[in-house]
Each structure stands twice: as structure tokens, then as C-alpha cells.
GUDO-250519 format. One record per residue: residue number from 1; residue in three letters; x, y, z of N, C-alpha, C, CB in turn. Coordinates in pm, 1 decimal. Atoms other than C-alpha are relative to their C-alpha. Last residue first. Glycine has a CB too. Layout:
N
+------+------+----------+----------+----------+----------+----------+----------+----------+----------+----------+----------+----------+----------+
! roke ! baba !     n.xx !     n.yy !     n.zz !    ca.xx !    ca.yy !    ca.zz !     c.xx !     c.yy !     c.zz !    cb.xx !    cb.yy !    cb.zz !
+------+------+----------+----------+----------+----------+----------+----------+----------+----------+----------+----------+----------+----------+
!  NUM !  Ala !        X !        Y !        Z !        X !        Y !        Z !        X !        Y !        Z !        X !        Y !        Z !
...
+------+------+----------+----------+----------+----------+----------+----------+----------+----------+----------+----------+----------+----------+
***
This chain:
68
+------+------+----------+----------+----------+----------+----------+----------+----------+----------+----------+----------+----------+----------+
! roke ! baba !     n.xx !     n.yy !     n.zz !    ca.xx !    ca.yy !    ca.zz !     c.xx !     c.yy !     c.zz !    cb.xx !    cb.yy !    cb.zz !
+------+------+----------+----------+----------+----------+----------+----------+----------+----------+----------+----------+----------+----------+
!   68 !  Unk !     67.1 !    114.5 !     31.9 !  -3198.1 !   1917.4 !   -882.1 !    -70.1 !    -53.5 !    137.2 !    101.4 !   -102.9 !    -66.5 !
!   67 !  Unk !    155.5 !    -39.5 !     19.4 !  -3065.6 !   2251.9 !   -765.4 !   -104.5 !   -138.5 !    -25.5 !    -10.3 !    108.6 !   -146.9 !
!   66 !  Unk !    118.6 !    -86.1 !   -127.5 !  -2766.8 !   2111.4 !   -615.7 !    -84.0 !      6.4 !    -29.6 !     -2.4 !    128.4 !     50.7 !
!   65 !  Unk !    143.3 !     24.7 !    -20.3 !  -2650.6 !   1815.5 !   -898.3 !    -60.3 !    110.6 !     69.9 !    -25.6 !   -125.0 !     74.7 !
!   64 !  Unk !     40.5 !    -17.8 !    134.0 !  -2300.8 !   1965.8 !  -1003.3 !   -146.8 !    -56.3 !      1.7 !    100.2 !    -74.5 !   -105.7 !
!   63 !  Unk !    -49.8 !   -164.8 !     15.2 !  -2193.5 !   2032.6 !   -615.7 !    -50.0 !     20.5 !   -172.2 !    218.8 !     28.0 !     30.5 !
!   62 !  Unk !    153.4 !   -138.9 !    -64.9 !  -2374.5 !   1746.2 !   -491.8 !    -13.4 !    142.0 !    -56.3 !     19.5 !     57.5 !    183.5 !
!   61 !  Unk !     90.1 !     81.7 !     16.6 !  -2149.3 !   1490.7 !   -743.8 !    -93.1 !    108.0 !     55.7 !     15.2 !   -143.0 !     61.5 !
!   60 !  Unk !     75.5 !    -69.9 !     51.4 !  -1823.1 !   1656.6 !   -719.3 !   -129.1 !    -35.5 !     -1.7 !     38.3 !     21.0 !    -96.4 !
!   59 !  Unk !    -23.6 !    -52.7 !    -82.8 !  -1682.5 !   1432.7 !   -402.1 !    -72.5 !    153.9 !    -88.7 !    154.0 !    -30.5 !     51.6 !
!   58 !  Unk !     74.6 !      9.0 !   -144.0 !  -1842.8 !   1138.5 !   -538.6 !     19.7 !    125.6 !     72.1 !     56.3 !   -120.9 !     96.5 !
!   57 !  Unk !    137.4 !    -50.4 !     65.5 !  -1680.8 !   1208.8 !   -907.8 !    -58.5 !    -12.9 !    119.1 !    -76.5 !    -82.2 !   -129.1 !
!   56 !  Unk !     24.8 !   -153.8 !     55.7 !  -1345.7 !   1315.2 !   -713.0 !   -138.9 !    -17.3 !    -85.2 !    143.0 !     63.9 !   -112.6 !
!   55 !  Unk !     20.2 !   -140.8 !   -148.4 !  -1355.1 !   1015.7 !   -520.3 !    -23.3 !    148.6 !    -27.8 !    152.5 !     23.0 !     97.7 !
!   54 !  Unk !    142.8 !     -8.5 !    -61.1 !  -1454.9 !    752.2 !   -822.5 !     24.7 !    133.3 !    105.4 !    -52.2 !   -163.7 !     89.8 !
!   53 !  Unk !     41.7 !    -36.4 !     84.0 !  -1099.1 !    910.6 !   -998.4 !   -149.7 !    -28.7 !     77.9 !     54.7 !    -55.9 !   -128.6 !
!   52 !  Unk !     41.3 !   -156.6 !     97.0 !   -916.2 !    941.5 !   -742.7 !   -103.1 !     18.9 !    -55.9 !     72.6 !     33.9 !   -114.4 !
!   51 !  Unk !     19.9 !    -83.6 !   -163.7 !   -957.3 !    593.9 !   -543.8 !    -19.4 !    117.7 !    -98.2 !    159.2 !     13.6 !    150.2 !
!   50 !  Unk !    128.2 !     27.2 !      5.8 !   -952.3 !    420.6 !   -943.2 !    -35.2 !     86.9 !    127.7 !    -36.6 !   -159.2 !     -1.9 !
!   49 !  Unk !     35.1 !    -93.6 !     99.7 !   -601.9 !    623.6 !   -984.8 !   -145.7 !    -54.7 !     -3.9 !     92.8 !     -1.2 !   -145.1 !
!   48 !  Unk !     32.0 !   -149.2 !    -38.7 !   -499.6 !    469.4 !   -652.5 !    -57.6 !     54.8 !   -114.0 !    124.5 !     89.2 !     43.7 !
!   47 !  Unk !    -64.8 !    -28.9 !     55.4 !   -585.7 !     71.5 !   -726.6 !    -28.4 !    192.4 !      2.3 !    -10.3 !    -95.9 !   -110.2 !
!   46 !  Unk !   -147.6 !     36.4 !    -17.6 !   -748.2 !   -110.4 !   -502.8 !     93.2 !     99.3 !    -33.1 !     36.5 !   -112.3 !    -77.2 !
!   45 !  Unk !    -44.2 !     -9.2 !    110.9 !  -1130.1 !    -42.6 !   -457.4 !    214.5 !    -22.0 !     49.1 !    -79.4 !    168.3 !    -72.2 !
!   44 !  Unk !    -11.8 !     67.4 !    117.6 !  -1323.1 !   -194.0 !   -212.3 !     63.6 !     16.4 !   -115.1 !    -84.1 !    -11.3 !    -30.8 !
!   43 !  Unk !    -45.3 !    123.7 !    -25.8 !  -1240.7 !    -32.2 !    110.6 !     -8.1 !   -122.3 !    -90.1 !    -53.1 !    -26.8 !    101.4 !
!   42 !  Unk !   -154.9 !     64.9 !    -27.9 !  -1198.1 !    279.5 !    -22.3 !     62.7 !    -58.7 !     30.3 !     56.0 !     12.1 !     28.6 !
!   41 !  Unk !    -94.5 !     64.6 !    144.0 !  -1576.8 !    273.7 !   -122.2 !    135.2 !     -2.6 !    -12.4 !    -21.9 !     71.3 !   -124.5 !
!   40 !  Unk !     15.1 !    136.0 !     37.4 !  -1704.8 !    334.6 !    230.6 !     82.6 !    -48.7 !   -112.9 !   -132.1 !    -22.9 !    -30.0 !
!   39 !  Unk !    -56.4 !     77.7 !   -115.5 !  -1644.7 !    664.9 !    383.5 !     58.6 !   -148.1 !    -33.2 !   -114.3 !    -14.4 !    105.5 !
!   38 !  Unk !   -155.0 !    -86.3 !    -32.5 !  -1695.2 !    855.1 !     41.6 !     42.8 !    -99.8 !     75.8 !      7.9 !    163.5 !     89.1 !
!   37 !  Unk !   -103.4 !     67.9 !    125.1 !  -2005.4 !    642.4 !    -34.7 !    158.7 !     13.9 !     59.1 !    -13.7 !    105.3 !   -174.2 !
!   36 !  Unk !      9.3 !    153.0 !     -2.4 !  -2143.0 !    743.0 !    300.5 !     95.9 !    -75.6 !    -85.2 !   -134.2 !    -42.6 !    -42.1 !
!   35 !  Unk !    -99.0 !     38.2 !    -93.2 !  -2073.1 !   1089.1 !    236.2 !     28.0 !   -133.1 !     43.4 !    -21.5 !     60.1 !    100.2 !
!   34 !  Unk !   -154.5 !    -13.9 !     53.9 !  -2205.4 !   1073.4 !   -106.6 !     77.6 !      9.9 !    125.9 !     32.6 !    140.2 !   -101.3 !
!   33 !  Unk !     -4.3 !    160.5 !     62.3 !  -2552.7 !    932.3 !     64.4 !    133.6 !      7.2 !    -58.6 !   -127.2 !    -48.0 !   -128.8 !
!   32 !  Unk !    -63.4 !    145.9 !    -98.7 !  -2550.4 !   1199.0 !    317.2 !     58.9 !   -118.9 !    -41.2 !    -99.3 !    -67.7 !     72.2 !
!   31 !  Unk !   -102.3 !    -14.2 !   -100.1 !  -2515.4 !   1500.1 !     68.7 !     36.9 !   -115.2 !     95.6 !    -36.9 !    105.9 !     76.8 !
!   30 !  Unk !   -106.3 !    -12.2 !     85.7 !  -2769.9 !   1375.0 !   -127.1 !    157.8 !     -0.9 !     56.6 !    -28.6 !    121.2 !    -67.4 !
!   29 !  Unk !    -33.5 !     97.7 !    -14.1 !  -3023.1 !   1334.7 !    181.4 !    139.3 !    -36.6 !   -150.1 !   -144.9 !    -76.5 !     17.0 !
!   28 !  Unk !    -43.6 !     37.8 !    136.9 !  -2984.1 !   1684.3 !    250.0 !     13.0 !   -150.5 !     -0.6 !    137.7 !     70.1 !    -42.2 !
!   27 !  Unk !     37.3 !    125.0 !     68.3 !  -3143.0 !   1697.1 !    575.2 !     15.4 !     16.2 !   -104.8 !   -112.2 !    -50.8 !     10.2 !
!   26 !  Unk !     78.6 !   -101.0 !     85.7 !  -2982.1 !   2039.1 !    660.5 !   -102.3 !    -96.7 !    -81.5 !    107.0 !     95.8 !   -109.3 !
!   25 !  Unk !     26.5 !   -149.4 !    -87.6 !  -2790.8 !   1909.8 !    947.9 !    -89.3 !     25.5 !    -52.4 !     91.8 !    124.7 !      4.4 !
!   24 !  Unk !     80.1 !     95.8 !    -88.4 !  -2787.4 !   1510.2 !    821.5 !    -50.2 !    188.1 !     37.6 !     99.5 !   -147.7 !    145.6 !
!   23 !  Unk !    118.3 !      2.4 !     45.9 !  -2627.3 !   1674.1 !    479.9 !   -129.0 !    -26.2 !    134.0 !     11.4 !   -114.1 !   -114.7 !
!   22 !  Unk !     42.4 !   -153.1 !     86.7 !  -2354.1 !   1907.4 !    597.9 !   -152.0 !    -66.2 !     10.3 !     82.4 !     43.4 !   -207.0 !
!   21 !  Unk !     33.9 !   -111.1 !   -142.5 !  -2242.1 !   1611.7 !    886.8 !   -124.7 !     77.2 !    -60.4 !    151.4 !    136.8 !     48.0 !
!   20 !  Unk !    102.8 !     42.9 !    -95.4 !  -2244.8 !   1366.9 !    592.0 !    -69.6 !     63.7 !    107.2 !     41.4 !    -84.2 !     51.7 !
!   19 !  Unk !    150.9 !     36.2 !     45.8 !  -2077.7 !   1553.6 !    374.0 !    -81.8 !    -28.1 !     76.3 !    -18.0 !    -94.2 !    -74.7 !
!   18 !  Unk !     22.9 !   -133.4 !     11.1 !  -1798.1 !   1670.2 !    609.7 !   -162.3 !      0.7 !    -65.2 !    125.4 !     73.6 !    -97.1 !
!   17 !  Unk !     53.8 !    -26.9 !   -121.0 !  -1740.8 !   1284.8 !    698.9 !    -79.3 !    157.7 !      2.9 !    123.0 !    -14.9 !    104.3 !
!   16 !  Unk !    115.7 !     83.6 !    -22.4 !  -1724.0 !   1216.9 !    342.6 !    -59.5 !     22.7 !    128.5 !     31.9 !   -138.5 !    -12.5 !
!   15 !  Unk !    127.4 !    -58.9 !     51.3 !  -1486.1 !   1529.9 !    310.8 !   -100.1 !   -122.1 !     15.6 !     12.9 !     57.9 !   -162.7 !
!   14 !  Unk !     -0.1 !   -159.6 !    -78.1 !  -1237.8 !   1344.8 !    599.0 !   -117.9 !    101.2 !    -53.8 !    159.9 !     89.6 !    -36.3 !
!   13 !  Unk !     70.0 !     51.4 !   -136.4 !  -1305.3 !    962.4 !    455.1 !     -6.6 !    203.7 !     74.4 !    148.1 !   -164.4 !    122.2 !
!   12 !  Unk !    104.7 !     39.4 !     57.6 !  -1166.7 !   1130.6 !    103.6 !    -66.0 !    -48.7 !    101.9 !     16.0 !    -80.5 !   -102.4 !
!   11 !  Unk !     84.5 !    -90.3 !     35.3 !   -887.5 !   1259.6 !    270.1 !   -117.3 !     -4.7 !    -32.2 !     33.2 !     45.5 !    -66.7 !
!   10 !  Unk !     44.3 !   -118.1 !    -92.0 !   -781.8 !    981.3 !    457.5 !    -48.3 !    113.0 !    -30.6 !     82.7 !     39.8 !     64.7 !
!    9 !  Unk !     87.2 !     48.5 !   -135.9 !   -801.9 !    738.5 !    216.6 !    -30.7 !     97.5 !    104.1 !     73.7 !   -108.8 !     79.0 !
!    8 !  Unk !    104.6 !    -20.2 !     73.7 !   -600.3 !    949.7 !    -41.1 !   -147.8 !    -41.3 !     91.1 !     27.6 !    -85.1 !   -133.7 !
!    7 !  Unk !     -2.5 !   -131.5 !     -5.7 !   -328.2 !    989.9 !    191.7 !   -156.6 !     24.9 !    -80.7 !    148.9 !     65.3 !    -73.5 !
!    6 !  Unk !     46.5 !    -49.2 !   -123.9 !   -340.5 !    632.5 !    223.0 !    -21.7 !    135.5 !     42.2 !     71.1 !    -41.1 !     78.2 !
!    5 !  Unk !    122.7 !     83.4 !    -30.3 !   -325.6 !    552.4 !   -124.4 !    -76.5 !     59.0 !    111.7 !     36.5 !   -145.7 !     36.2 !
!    4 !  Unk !    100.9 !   -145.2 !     77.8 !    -67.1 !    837.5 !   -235.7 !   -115.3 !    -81.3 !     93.4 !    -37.2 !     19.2 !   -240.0 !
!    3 !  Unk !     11.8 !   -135.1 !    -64.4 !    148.5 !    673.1 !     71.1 !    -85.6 !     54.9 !    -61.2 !    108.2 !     83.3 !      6.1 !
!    2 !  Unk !      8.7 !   -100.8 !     23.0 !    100.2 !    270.4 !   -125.2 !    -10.2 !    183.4 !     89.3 !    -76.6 !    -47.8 !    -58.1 !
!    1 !  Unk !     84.6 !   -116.7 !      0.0 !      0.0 !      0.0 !      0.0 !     89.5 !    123.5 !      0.0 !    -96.5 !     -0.5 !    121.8 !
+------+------+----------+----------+----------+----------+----------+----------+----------+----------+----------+----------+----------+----------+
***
């Protein structure tokens, strides 16, 4: 394992946690469900450029959906 990995892990668990907080406050259920993801999916994926790449569409995801 990898330093980008774990660096990546921890960030991505850090805004998931941020999500989650944002959404439970303001019942955004959007917000909760990408924090969730966030928390979660870095235990199934392997390879760092797959971590990136789902984490940055999970981590854009509320921010290009809001009004919807």
C-alpha cells in the first residue's frame, strides 16, 4: 500500500465525513448518501487512480446536482 493511497483514504473519509455532517444538518439526503459512499468505497477499490478518480466524481457529485 502505497502513501498516495493512504493519503487518499484519509482525505476522502475526511470530506465524506464533512458531507455527511452538511447533509444530516440540513437533511440533504444527497449530501448523506455521497458521504457514506466517500467513507465506504476505499475499502473496495485497489488501485490509486480508481480511489481518485470515483472520489473526485463522489466528491463533485452534490456540487453539479444542487438545484436538482
Amino acid at each position: 500500500m502505497g502513501a498516495y493511497k493512504i493519503f487518499l483514504e484519509i482525505f476522502l473519509a475526511m470530506v465524506g465525513m464533512g458531507y455527511w455532517w452538511s447533509g444530516k444538518r440540513h437533511g440533504n439526503m444527497r449530501l448523506m448518501g455521497c458521504g457514506i459512499a466517500l467513507g465506504l468505497f476505499p475499502y473496495f477499490v485497489d488501485g490509486p487512480w480508481m480511489l481518485l478518480l470515483i472520489g473526485l466524481t463522489l466528491v463533485a457529485f452534490p456540487i453539479v446536482f444542487r438545484g436538482e
